[in-house]
C-alpha positions in Angstrom: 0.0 0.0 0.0 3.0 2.1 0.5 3.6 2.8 -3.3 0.0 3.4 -4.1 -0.3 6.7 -5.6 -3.4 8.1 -3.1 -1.5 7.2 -0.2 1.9 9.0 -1.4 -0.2 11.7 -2.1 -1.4 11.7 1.3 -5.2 11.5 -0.1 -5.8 8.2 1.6 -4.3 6.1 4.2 -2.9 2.8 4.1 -6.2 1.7 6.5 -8.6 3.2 4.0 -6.9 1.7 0.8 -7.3 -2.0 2.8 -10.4 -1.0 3.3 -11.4 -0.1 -0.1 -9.7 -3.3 -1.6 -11.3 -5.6 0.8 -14.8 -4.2 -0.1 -14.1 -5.8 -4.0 -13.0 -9.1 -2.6 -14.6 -9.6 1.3 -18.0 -9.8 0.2 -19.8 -12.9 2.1 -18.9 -12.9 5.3 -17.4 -8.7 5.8 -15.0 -10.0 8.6 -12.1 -8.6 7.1 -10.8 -11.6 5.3 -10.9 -13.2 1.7 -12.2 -16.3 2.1 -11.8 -19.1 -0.9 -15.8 -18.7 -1.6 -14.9 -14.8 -2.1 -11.9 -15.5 -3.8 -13.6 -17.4 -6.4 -16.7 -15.3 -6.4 -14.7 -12.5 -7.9 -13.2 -14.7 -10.3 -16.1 -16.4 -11.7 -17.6 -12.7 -12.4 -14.1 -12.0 -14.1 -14.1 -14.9 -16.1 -17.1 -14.6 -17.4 -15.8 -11.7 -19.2 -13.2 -13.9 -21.2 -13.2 -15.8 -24.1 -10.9 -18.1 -24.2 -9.8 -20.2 -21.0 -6.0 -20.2 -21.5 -6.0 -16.6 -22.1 -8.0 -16.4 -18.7 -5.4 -19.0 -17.0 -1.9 -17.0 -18.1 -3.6 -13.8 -16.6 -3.8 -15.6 -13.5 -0.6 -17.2 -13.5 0.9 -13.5 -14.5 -1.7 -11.6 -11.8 -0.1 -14.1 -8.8 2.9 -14.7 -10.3 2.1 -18.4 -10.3 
């Protein structure tokens, strides 16, 4: 969070930018964690948006450097 460019700005704080990424992701339970169900909640809403399946599985592999 340190690098992001509202918080070097000093627009947001580090606690506001977890915040506003965990309201994308922590969406079942809202306890403050990503839980696999949420993980792949998001996913399956961002894969439905792709074509082709090996395009979506190098995004993936590239986005967590798997």
């Amino acid at each position: 969070m340190s690098k992001h460019p509202r918080f070097k700005s000093g627009s947001n704080t580090k606690d506001e930018l977890l915040e506003e990424w965990l309201s994308q992701w922590d969406t079942i339970n809202k306890d403050g964690k990503v839980s696999l169900a949420e993980f792949e909640e998001f996913y399956k809403d961002v894969s439905a948006s792709i074509d082709d399946d090996d395009y979506f599985e190098v995004m993936m592999s590239n986005a967590w450097r798997l």
